[in-house]
C-alpha positions, 0 to 999 in steps of 0.5 A, a space after each residue: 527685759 523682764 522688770 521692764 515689761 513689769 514697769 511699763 505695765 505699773 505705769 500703763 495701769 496708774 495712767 489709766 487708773 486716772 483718767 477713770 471717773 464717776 461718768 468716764 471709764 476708758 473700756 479699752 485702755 482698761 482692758 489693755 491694762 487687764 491684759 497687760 497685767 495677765 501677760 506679766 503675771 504670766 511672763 513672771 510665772 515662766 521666770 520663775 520655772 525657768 530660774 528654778 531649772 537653772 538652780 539645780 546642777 543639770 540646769 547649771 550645766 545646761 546653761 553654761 555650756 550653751 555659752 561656752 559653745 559660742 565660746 569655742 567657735 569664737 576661739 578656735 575657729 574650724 578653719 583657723 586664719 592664722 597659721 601656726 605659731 613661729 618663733 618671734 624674730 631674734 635681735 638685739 635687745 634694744 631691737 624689741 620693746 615691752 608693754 606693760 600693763 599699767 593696770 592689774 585684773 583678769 585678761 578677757 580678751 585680747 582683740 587680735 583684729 585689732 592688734 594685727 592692723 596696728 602691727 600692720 601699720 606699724 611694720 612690726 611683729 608682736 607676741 603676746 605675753 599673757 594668756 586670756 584668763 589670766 590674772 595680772 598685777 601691774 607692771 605686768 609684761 602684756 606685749 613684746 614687740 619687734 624689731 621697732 618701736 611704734 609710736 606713743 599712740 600705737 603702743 596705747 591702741 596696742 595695750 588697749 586691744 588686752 581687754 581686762 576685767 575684774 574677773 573671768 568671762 566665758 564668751 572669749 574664754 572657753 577654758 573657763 567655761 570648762 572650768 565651771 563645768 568641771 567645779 559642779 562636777 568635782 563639788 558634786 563629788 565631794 563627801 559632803 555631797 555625794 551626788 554622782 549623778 550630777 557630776 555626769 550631767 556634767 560630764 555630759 557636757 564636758 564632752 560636748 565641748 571636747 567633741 566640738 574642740 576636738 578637730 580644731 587646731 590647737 595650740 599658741 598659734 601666729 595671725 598673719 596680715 593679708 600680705 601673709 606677714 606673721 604679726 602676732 603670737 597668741 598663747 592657746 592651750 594645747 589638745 593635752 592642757 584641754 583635756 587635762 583640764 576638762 578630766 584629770 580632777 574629774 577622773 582624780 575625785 570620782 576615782 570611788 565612784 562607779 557612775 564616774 569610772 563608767 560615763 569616762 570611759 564611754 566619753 573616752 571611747 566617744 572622742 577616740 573615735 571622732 580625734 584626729 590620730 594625733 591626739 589619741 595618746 593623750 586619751 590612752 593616758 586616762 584610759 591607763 589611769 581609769 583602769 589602775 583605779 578600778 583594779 584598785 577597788 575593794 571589791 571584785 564586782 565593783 572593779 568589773 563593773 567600773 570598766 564598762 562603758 555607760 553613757 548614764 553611768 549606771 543603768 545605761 543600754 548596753 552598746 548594741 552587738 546584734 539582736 538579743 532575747 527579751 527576758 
């Protein structure tokens, strides 16, 4: 939008430049394209700060978590309309056919609307295969279908409803978006870096996602048609593989650092009080492996520091416990 202003406002500028003349000068025009000019430096100025703010880490991380917000809702919806997953109905061999992909690349997105409507036509139950986010080759078992076998123009509608592309996007694929997030963090960590500070900016966000993914339903689920006729079988990951993937490298590489131990546990203690009962064990499991790590720093001061609670990692307020003295 940005170069298109710019253009628009170069070619406003020569057109009017020619019609100025020794005894002509179209005033108007000739202000319009002043202002133009004013308004585009002034547009190029605030892209500037703007990019400015998205190189540095909390930028980054700022803007990849705005989409993968979008993300989540688009996923996992609150209230899910399918129902979860059952087993794909049992036959003989020759009763279920699969659909192989006849190109390679990274799944994008599997249109479910669209892979329910075919399978409602065609009377069929389908189970996908492959995950969104995965890479495939060709060849690669996309679909299993029973217990019939559609049409020739069915199967390619089935197959063009698992969207691939050259790599990963965010918008149908929060997984990767947590991905992101937790690769600033984890590089952020790294000796070569050493920047603590913006592995919590991070974690700021991953815990975010986590709050919004947390009372979600989870896991592979079914999609039904109207009629409430399973139709198809989506692998999703799971509350466990959700939060593996947003903390266990995290919690891995800043096993060192006390800004990292600090800001887990007050995102550990956060989610146990918004998840469902369900899946507190999991978050258990981390607080176990966060404690091991403090009990194994060198230093006492530096365990008992590793085990409170910072929302800032370090520097934070103390949790509020009843009026205190000011010293």
């Amino acid at each position: 939008m940005l170069f298109g202003a710019l253009t628009g406002t170069a070619v406003y500028a020569l057109v009017v430049l020619a019609q100025v003349s020794d005894d002509h000068v179209p005033r108007l025009s000739v202000t319009l394209a002043i202002a133009f000019v004013v308004l585009s430096t002034g547009a190029i100025l605030l892209s500037l700060a703007e990019l400015r703010e998205m190189v540095t880490g909390g930028g980054l991380v700022r803007a990849v978590a705005l989409r993968l917000h979008t993300a989540v809702d688009h996923a996992w919806p609150k209230v899910h309309a399918a129902h979860p997953a059952i087993s794909t109905p049992a036959g003989p061999p020759n009763e279920s056919i699969e659909i192989t992909s006849l190109r390679g690349g990274t799944v994008q997105q599997i249109d479910s609307p669209a892979i329910v409507d075919a399978a409602t036509r065609c009377n069929i139950h389908v189970t996908c295969l492959v995950a969104v986010g995965s890479f495939i080759e060709p060849g690669t078992p996309l679909l299993l279908l029973t217990p019939e076998r559609p049409s020739a123009a069915e199967l390619r509608r089935l197959d063009r409803a698992v969207h691939l592309g050259p790599s990963r996007l965010i918008d149908h694929d929060p997984a990767y978006g947590l991905r992101l997030l937790v690769d600033v963090a984890i590089r952020a960590l790294s000796p070569a870096v050493n920047d603590p500070t913006t592995a919590v900016q991070a974690l700021d966000q991953i815990e975010s996602a986590l709050l919004r993914i947390a009372p979600r339903p989870l896991g592979t689920i079914t999609h039904r048609d109207q009629d409430g006729t399973p139709r198809l079988t989506v692998p999703q990951p799971d509350w466990t593989a959700v939060l593996d993937l947003g903390l266990a490298e995290i919690t891995q590489y800043g096993a060192d650092s006390l800004q990292i131990h600090r800001r887990l546990r007050a995102l550990l203690d956060t989610l146990t009080r918004t998840v469902p009962p369900s899946r507190e064990t999991a978050l258990s499991s981390y607080r176990a492996t966060l404690d091991r790590s403090a009990h194994a720093l060198t230093d006492p001061t530096m365990t008992i520091a590793a085990m409170v609670p910072d929302t800032q990692g370090l520097g934070g307020p103390a949790l509020y416990d009843g009026p205190t003295t000011a010293t």
